[in-house]
N, C-alpha and C positions, 0 to 999 in steps of 0.2 A: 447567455445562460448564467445566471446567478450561483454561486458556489456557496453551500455552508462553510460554516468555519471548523467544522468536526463531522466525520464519517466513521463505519462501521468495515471494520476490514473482517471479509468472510469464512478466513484460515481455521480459524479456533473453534468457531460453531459447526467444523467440516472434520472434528476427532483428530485433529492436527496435535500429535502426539497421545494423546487418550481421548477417553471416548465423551461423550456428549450427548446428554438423551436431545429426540427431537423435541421435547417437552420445552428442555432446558434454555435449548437452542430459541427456539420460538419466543419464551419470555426475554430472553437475553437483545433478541431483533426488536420485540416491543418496547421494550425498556428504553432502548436505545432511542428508539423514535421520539418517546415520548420526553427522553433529554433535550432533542434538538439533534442530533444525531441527520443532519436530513442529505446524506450520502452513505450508501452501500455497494462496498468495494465486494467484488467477487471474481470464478474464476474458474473453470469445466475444470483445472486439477483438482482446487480442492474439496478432496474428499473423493475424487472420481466423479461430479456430479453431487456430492450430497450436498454443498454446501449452495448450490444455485436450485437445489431441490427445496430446504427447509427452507431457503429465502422466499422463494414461491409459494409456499404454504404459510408461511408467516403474513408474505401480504396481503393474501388470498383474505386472511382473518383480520386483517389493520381497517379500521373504516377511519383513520385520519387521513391527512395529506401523504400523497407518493412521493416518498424520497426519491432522490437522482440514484440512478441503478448503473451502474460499474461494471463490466465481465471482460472479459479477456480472451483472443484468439494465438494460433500457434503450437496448439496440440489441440487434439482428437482423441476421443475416448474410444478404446475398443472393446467390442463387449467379450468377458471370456468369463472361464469359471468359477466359481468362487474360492478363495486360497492362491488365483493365480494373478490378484491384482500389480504387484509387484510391491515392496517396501519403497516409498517415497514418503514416508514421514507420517500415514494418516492412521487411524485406526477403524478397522471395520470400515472399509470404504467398499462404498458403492463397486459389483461387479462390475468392473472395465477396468483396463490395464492404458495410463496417457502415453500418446505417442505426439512426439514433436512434427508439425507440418504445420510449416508457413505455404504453402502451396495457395492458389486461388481454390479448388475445390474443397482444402483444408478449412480454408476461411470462412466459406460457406456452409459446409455440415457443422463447422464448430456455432459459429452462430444461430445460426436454425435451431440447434441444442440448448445454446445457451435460454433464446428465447421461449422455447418449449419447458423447458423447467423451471424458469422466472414466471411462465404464466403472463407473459408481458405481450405486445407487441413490435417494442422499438428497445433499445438500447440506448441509452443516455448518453453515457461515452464508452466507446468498444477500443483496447488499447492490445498493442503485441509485446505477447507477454514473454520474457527472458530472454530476450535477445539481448545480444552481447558476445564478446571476448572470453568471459568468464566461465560463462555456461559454455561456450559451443567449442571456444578453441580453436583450432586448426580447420574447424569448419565453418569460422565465423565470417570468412569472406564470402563463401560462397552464400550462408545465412543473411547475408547483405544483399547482395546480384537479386536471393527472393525477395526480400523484401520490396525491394524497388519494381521488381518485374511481377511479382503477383499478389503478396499480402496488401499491400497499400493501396493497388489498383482495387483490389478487392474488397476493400472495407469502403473506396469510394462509392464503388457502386451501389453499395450497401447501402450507403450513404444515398447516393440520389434515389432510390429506390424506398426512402422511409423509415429503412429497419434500422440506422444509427442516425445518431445525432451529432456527434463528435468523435473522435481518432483520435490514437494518438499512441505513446508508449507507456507499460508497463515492466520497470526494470530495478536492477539494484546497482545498478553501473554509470555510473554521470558521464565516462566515455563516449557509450557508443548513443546516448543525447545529444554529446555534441557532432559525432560523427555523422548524426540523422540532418539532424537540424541546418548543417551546411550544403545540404541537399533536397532539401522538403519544406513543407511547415505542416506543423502538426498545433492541432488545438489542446491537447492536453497531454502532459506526462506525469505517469506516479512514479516517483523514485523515491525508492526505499532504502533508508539508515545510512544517505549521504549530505543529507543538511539538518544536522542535531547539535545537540549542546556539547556531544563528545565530538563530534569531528564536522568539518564544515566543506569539503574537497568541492561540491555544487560550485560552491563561492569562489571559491581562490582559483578553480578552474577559468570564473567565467561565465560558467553555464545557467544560472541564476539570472544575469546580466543578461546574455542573450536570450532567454523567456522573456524578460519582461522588455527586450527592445520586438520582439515579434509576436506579444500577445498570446504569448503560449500559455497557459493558467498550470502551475504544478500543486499535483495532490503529494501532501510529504509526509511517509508510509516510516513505519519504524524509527519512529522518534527515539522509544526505549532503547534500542541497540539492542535490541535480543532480550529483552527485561533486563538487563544494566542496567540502568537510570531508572528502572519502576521502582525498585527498592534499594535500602540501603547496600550496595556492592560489599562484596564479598570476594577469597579464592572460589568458592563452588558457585559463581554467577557463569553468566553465558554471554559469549560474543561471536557475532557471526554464526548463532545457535551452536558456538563448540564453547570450550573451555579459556577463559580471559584472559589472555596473555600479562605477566606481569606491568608491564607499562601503561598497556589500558585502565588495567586495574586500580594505579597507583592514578593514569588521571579524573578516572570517575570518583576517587576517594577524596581528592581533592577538591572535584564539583560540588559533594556532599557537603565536605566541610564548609565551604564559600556558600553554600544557599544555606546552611541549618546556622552560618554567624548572621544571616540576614534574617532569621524564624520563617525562609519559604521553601518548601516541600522539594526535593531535588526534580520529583517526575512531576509536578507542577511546572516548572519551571521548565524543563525538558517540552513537556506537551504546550506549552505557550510561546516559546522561544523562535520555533523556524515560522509562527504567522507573522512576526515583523517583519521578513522582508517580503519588498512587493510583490515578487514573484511566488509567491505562496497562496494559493486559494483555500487549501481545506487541509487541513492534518486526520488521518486517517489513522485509526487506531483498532486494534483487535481485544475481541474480548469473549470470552465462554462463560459469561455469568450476569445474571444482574447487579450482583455486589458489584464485579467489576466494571458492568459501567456506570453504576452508580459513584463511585470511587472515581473512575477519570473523569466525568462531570463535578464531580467538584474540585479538580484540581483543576480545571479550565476555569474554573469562578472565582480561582486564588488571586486576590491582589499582590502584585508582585511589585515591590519597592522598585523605584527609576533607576537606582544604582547600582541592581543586583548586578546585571550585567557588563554594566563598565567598570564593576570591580572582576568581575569575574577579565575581561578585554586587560585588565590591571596585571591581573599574574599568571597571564600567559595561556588561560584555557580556554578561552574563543577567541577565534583571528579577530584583528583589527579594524577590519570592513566591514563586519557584520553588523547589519542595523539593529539598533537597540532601543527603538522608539515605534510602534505600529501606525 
């Protein structure tokens, strides 16, 4: 499977904090396409469904080339009343309330759904999504034991069956990739907002390394760090979608100043940066507009001087391993 070098992450067109007409949404997937855009990351949370809903309507209306289509299992939607979705971050989301289930029967109505709302037949890469330490906690051992005993078995099957094409994780934890990957192989992982211009843990763990000694292709999700790195940082920026701790702050202000003494765009530079290392197939990006992806398509077409970032390796604000030539 050949990987773009730029995807569509489906958060933002699913009212991921406000709202989003389907109108909008649709031009924003076209738009996209028509960049080069030819990955579409998605996911039965967001939105409840809406956001695998308007991707299927969007494609429904595309007569180009079919992007590689993205979705994710490990919650199940349930359908309830409207008002009783629950607050997880979306607006106006689809009637259904998500329920976490790595289970095999989980795996199976999640996908069946996915595929029924994409309008598709197969899944491109199907990945389990927020697994981790982070998210589960005190249940994450146990969220282990399933994965090995039913999600994985289950997306195989899936797999020999037709309906995927690759497996793999969908997470924001470079841990529990490498806790997988010592026990598996997996063809593909998204990790999100752990190998970026602001922080590189992927790397210095390791876990970069061992992708590209086992052929694992990473999709690398949240380059911005929360819109950190999209615009000039700020106190009222966002990290880890909260409030920027002062130290982050002071090293994103410092990134700024080191790309705007070289004249290149600091989220230029951020969105081009984690495709140099090998282990890097596609950077995935979210977007609720055409401006904006009109806007990261051109920061992807920024020429970036050879020494931006071994001045940046110079004072301290990308580790020392990180490759700097693609």
């Amino acid at each position: 499977m050949d990987f773009p070098k730029m995807g569509l992450g489906g958060a933002g067109i699913a009212n991921l904090y406000r709202a989003v007409s389907s109108e909008e949404a649709e031009a924003t997937i076209h738009a996209a396409l028509r960049c080069g855009f030819g990955l579409i990351d998605t996911a039965p949370f967001y939105g409840h469904g809406l956001s695998e809903t308007r991707i299927g309507q969007a494609l429904a209306h595309w007569s180009g080339p079919r992007p590689l289509v993205s979705s994710k299992v490990g919650r199940v939607l349930e359908a309830v009343p409207p008002g009783s979705e629950g607050d997880f971050g979306f607006v106006e989301p689809l009637p259904y309330r998500p329920r976490f289930d790595y289970s095999r029967d989980g795996v199976r109505r999640s996908l069946e759904g996915s595929l029924e709302r994409l309008g598709i037949d197969k899944l491109d890469i199907a990945l389990v999504h927020d697994i981790g330490a982070r998210v589960h906690g005190r249940a994450h051992g146990e969220r282990m034991r399933e994965l090995f005993d039913e999600t994985l078995p289950a997306l195989n099957e899936a797999r020999t069956e037709g309906l995927v094409e690759r497996i793999g994780l969908g997470v924001n934890e470079w841990e529990v990739c490498v806790e997988i990957l010592e026990r598996t192989r997996l063809d593909v992982i998204m990790l999100a907002g752990r190998y970026t211009l602001l922080e590189q843990p992927a790397l210095i763990s390791g876990m970069l390394d061992c992708c590209v000694a086992r052929g694992v292709r990473v999709l690398a999700a949240g380059v911005f760090n929360s819109g950190l790195l999209a615009t000039k940082p700020s106190p009222e920026s966002t990290y880890e979608y909260l409030a920027v701790p002062p130290d982050v702050l002071a090293k994103a202000l410092d990134l700024w100043d080191a790309c705007e003494a070289e004249g290149v765009p600091l989220a230029a530079a951020a969105l081009q940066f984690p495709l140099l290392h090998p282990a890097i197939a596609c950077v995935v990006v979210g977007a609720r507009s055409v401006a904006e992806i009109e806007q990261q398509a051109a920061w992807r077409n920024v020429a970036i001087p050879g020494q931006l970032f071994e001045v940046l390796k110079r004072r301290g604000l990308v580790h020392p391993s990180a490759p700097t030539v693609g």
